[in-house]
C-alpha positions in Angstrom: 124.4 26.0 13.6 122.1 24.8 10.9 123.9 21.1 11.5 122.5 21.6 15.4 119.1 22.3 14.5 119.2 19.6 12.0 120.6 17.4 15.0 117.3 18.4 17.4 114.9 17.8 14.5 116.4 14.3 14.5 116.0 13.9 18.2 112.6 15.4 18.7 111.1 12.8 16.0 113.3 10.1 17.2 111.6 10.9 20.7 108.1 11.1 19.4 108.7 8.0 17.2 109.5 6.0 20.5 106.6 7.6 22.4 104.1 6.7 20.0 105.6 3.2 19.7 105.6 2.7 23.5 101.8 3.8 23.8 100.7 1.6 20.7 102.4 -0.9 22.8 100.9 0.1 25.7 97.5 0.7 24.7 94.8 -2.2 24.1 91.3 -1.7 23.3 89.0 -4.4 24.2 86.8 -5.4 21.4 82.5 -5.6 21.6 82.9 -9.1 21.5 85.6 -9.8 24.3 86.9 -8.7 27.4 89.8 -7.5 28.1 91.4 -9.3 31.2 94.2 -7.1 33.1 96.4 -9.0 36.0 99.2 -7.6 37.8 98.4 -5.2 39.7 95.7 -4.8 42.4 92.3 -2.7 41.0 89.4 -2.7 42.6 86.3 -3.5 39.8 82.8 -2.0 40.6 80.7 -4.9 41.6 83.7 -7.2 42.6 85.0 -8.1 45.9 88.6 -6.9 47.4 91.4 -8.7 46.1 90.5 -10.0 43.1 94.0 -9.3 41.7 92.8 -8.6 38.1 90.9 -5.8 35.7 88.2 -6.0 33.7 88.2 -3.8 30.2 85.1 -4.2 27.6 84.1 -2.1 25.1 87.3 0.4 25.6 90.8 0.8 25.7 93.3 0.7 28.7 96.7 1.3 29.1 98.8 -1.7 30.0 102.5 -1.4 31.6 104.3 -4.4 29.8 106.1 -6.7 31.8 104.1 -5.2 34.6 100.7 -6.3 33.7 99.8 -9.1 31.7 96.4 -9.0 29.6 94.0 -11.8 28.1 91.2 -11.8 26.5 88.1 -13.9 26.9 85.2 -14.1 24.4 81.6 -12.7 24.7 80.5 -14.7 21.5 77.5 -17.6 21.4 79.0 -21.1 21.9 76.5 -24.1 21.9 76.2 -27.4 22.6 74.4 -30.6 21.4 72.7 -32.3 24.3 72.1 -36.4 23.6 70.9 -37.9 26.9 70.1 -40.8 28.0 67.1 -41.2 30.0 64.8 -43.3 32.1 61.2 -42.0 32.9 59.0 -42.7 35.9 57.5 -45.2 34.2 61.0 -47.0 34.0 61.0 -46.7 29.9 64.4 -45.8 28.6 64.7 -42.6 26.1 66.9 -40.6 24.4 66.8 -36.6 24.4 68.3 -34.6 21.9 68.6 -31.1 22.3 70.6 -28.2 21.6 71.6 -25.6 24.3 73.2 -22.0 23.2 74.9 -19.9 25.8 77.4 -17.3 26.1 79.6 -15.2 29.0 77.5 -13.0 30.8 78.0 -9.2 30.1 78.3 -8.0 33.9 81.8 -7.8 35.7 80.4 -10.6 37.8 79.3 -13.4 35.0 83.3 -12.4 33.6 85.0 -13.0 36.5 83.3 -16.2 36.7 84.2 -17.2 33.7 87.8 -15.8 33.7 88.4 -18.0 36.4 87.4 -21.1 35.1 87.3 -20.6 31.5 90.4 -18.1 30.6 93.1 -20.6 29.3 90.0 -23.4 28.8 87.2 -21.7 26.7 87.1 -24.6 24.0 85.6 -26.7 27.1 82.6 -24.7 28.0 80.4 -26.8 25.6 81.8 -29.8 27.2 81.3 -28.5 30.5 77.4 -26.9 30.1 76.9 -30.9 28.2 78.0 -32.2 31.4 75.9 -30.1 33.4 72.9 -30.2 31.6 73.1 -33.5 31.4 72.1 -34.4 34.7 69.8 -32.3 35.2 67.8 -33.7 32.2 68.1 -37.3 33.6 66.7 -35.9 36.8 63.7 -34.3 35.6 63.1 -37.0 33.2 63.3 -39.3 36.1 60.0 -37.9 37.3 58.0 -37.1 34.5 56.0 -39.8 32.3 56.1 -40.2 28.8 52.9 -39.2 27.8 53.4 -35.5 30.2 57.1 -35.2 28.2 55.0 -35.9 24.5 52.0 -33.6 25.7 54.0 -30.8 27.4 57.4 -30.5 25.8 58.0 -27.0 27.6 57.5 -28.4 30.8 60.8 -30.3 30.2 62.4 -27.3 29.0 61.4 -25.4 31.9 62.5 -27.1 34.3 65.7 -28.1 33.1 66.3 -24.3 32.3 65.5 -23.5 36.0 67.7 -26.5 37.6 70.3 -25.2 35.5 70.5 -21.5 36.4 72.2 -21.8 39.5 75.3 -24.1 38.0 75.1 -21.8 34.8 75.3 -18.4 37.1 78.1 -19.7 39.0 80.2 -20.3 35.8 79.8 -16.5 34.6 77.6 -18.4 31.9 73.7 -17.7 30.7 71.8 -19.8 28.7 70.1 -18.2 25.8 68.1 -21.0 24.0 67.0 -24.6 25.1 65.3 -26.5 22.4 64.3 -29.8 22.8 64.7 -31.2 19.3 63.7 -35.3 19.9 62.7 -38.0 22.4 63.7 -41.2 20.7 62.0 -44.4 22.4 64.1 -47.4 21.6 61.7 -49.8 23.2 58.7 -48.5 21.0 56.7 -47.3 23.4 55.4 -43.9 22.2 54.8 -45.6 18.5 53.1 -48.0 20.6 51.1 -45.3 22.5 50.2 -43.5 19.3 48.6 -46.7 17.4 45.2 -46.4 18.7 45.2 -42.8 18.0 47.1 -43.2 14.8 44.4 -46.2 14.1 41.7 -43.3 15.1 43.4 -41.0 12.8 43.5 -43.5 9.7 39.7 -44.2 10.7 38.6 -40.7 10.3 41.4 -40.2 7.8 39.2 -43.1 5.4 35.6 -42.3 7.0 36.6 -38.5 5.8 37.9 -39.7 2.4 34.6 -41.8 2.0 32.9 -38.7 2.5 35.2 -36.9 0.2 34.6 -39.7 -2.5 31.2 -39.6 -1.8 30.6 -35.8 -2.2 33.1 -35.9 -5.1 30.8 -38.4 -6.8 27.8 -36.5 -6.3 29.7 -34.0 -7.6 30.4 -35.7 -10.3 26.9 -36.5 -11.4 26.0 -33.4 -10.5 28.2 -32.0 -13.5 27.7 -34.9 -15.4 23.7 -33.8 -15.4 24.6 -30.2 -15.8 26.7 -31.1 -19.1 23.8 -33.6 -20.6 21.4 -30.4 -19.8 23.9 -28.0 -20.9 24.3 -30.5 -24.0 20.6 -30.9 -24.2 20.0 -27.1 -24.0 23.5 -26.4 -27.1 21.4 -29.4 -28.9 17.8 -27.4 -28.7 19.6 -24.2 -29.1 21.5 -25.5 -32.4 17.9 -27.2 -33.4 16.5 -23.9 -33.6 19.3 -21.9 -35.7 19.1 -24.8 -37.7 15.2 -24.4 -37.7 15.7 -20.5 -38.4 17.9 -21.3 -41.3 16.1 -23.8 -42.5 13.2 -21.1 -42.7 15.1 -18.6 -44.0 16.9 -20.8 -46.8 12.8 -21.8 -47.8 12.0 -18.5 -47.6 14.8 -17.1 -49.8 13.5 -19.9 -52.1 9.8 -18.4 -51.8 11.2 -15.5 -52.2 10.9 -15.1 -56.0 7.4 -16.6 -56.4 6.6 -14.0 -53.5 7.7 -11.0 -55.4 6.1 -12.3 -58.9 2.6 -12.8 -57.0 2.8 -9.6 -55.1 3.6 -7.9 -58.1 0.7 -9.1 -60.0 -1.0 -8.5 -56.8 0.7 -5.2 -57.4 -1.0 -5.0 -60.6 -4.0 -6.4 -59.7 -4.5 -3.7 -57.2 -4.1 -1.1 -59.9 -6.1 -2.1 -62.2 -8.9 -2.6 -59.2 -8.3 1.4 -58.2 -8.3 2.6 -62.3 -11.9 0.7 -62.4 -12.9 2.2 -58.9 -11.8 5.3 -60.4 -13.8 5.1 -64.3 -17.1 4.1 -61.7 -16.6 7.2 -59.9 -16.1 9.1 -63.0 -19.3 7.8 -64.4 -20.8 8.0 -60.9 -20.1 11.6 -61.1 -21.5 12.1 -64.6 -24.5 10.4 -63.6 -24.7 12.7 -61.2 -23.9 16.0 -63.2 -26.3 15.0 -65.6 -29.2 13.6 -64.3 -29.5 13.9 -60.4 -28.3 17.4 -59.9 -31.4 18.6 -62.6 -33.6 16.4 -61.0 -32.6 18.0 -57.5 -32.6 21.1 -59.0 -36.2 20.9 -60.0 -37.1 19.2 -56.5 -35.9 21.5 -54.7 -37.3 24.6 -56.7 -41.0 22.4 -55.8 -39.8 22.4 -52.3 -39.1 26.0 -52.2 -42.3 27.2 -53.9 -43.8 24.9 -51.5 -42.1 25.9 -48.5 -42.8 29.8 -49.5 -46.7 29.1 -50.0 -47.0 27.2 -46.3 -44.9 30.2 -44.9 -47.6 32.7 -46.6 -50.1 30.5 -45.3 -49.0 30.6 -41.7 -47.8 34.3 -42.3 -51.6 35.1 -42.5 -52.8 32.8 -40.7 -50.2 34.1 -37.5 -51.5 37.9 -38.7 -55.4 36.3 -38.5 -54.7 35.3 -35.1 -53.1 38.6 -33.8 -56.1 40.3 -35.0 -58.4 38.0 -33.2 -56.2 37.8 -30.7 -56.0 42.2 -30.5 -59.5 41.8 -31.0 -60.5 39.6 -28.5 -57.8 41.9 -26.1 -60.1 44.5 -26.4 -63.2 42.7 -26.2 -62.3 41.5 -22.6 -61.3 45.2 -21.7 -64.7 46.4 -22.6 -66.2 43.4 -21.0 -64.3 44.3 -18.2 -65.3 48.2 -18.6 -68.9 47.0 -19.0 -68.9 44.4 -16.0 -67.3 47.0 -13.7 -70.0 49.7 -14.4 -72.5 46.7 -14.3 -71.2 45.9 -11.0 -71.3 49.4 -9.8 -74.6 49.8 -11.1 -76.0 46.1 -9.0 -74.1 47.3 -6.4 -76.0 50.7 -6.1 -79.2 48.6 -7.3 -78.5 46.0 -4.6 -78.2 49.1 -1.8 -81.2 50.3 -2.7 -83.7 47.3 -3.2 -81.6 46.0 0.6 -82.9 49.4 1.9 -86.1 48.7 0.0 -86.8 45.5 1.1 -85.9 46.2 4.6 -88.6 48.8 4.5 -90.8 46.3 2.8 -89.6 43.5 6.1 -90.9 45.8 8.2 -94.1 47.2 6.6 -95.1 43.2 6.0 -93.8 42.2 9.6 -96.3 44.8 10.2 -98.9 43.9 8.0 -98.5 40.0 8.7 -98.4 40.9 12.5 -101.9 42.7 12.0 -103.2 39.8 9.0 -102.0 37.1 11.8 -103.7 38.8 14.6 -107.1 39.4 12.4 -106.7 36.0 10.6 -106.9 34.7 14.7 -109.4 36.6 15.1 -110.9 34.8 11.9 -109.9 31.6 12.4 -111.8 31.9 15.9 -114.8 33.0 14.3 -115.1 30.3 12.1 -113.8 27.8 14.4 -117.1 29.0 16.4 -119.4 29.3 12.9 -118.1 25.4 12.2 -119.2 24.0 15.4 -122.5 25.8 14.3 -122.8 25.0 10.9 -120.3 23.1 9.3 -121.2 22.8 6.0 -122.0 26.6 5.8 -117.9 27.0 6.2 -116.8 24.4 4.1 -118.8 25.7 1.2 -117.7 29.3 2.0 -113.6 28.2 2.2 -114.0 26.8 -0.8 -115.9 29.7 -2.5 -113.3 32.0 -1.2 -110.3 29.8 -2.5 -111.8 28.6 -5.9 -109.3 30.4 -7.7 -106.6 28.8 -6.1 -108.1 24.8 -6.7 -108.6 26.2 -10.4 -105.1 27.4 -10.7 -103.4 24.4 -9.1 -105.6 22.1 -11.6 -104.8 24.5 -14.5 -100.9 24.3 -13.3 -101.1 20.4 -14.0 -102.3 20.7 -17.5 -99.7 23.6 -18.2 -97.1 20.8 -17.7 -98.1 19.0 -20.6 -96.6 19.7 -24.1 -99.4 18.0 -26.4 -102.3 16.9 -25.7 -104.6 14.6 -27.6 -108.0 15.1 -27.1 -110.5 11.9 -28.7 -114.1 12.2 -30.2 -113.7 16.1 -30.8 -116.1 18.0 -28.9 -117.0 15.1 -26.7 -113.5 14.7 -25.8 -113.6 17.9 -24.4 -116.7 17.9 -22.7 -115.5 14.5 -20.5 -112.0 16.3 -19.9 -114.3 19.3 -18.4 -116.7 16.5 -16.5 -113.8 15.0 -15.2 -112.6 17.9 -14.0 -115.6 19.1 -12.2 -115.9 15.6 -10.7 -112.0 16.4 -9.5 -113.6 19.5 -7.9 -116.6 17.5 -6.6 -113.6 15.2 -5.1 -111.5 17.6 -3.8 -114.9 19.5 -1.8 -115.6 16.1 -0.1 -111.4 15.6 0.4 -111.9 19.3 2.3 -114.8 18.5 4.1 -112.5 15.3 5.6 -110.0 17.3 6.3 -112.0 20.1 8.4 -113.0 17.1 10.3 -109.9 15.7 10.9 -108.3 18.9 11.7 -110.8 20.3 14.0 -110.8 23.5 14.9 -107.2 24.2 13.9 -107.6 23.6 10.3 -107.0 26.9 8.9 -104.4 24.9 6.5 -107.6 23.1 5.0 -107.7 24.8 2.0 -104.0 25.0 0.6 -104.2 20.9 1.7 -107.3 20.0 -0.4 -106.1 22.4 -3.4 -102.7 20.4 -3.3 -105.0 17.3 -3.1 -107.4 18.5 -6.3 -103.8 19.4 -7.9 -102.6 16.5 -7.4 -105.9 14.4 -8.8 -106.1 16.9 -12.1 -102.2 15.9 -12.3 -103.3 12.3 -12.5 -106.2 12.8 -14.6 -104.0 14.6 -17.4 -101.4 11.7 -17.2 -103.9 9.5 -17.6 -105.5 11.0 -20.6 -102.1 11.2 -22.3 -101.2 7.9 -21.7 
């Protein structure tokens, strides 16, 4: 029993063994890079027409029936291709292109298939084959483009030869991934001849540039060749002066000694000047403790006693003038008592002798009313006794105002202050003849001027007493002269 089970052991894993064999055998798994093609059998392939006999596997595994299906693989890497193409432009110049062109299988069921068909059991001639292609299609465009549009505009050529290619490229399942256009040799020399003038422009402003640069590198140069004299000039002034400051201080280290002898006797000197300022002071002082300081002692005890004596004198003479001054106060107040009762006293006076006189006014308004009317009365009655007998009224106006010619005569002698009076006695008995011959004068002046006057001449009187006046007046000057 145990040799039985031992028995199925064996067969189970003999079985599994085999299984697993057969499926490793079976089972192929298409690597990133490749694609697995599966013929044999009839699949239909998303993208692919009917019929097309044969599976595509990439990026997975499959199971594959041996001797039933057959399996290949084609490769998905980058294969290139060096184009070298010989070419003759518009212009009729011959060139050479060089160029590389990388490409690969397409990734789609479609681009595969393609290539599977032509390419399964050929891949080493796909760069042969894209050379071939690419290579008439260069010579082509080439054919209608000039030299100087292929120099200028290098990607033009690309271009185009990139889009004349794509059909030919789809159809064999491949893409292109890069066209570079490395060189465009000219055996003939026709671009080197082409790029002389500019080359010769070039070298011209490659040397007028350079001439510049010479020229701004010389200036340059004596630019820096005057900055290092001046920065040589300014090291040389600079090192002038340290040496001028050491020089000074080297001569003054030298003076240094005599320096600090003379200031010390200087020093000395100094001393000796403030000990003799000091013995003047001291004896200035002495001088002045012995003999000033009396001397202004006793002046100013004179101007004390002086001093005291004026202020005793104006002390009494302020006190004499505050008594007259007190006196004089109450002087003016008993002036001013007296004037007041004074004025009281006119004032009462004045009251009365106003009432007085007004009673007087009236009594000689009366009286000279009455006088006037009887000295009309008068004045007619003699006017009357004239025309009658004049000389009868002259004598008696005179008679009756005698007094008044004596007086008014008398009046110019009382005037003067000395007299002198010549021959004694007879002296005096001519002054009296004189004067009655004055009053003889003055009756025959009045007797003119009671005829002049007429009737109305009751002035006569006081005119020929002013007229005798008057003559005494002269007689008197006379005899004092």
């Amino acid at each position: 029993m145990p040799m039985a089970i031992g028995v199925v052991a064996g067969l189970v894993l003999a079985a599994v063994i085999v299984v697993v064999g057969l499926f490793k055998l079976m089972w192929r798994v298409a690597e990133p890079n490749e694609a697995l093609i599966i013929s044999g059998s009839t699949h239909k392939t998303e993208g692919l027409g009917e019929g097309m006999g044969f599976r595509i596997v990439t990026g997975r595994g499959t199971l594959v029936l041996p001797g039933v299906q057959a399996v290949r693989k084609l490769s998905l890497d980058l294969n290139e291709t060096q184009l070298s193409v010989d070419c003759v432009t518009q212009q009729g110049i011959p060139l050479r292109v060089k160029g590389v062109v990388i490409f690969k299988v397409g990734d789609d069921f479609v681009s595969i298939a393609n290539a599977a068909r032509r390419f399964l059991d050929q891949q080493k001639m796909m760069p042969e084959r894209v050379h071939i292609v690419f290579a008439g299609h260069v010579r082509s465009i080439v054919g209608g483009l000039t030299v100087e549009d292929m120099i200028r505009d290098r990607e033009k050529l690309t271009g185009q030869t990139r889009a004349a290619c794509g059909t030919e490229m789809e159809k064999l399942g491949l893409i292109v991934d890069s066209l570079q256009i490395h060189e465009i040799e000219d055996p003939t020399g026709y671009i080197k001849n082409l790029a002389m003038p500019h080359a010769a422009a070039v070298q011209r402003d490659a040397r007028i540039a350079q001439a510049e640069a010479n020229r701004l590198a010389t200036e340059a140069e004596q630019t820096a060749f005057a900055r290092m004299a001046e920065a040589t000039r300014d090291s040389e002034i600079l090192q002038a002066g340290y040496q001028a400051e050491r020089d000074k201080a080297a001569a003054a280290a030298r003076q240094a000694g005599p320096l600090a002898d003379a200031a010390a006797r200087q020093e000395v000197v100094v001393q000796e000047t403030r000990v003799a300022e000091l013995e003047s002071h001291r004896r200035e002082q002495q001088l002045q403790a012995d003999v000033r300081k009396p001397a202004d002692a006793r002046a100013y005890e004179r101007r004390t006693i002086a001093e005291a004596e004026r202020d005793a004198r104006i002390s009494a003479a302020q006190a004499k003038a505050k008594e007259t001054e007190l006196a004089a106060a109450a002087e003016a107040r008993a002036t001013e008592a007296r004037g007041l009762a004074a004025a009281t006293a006119t004032r009462a006076t004045g009251e009365a002798e106003a009432a007085a006189a007004q009673a007087k006014g009236l009594a000689a308004a009366q009286s000279a009313k009455a006088r006037g009317l009887a000295e009309a009365e008068s004045i007619k009655a003699r006017a009357e006794a004239l025309a009658e007998n004049q000389e009868a009224v002259v004598a008696q106006q005179l008679a009756e105002n005698w007094p008044l010619i004596v007086e008014a005569a008398a009046g110019s002698f009382g005037k003067v202050e000395h007299m002198v009076l010549l021959n004694g006695a007879e002296g005096m008995s001519e002054m009296f003849a004189k004067a009655l011959t004055m009053g003889g004068t003055g009756l025959g002046l009045a007797r003119q001027l009671i005829a002049s006057m007429g009737p109305g001449g009751g002035n006569g009187v006081g005119a020929v007493a002013g007229a005798g006046g008057e003559a005494v007046s002269e007689v008197v000057s006379i005899t004092e002269a």
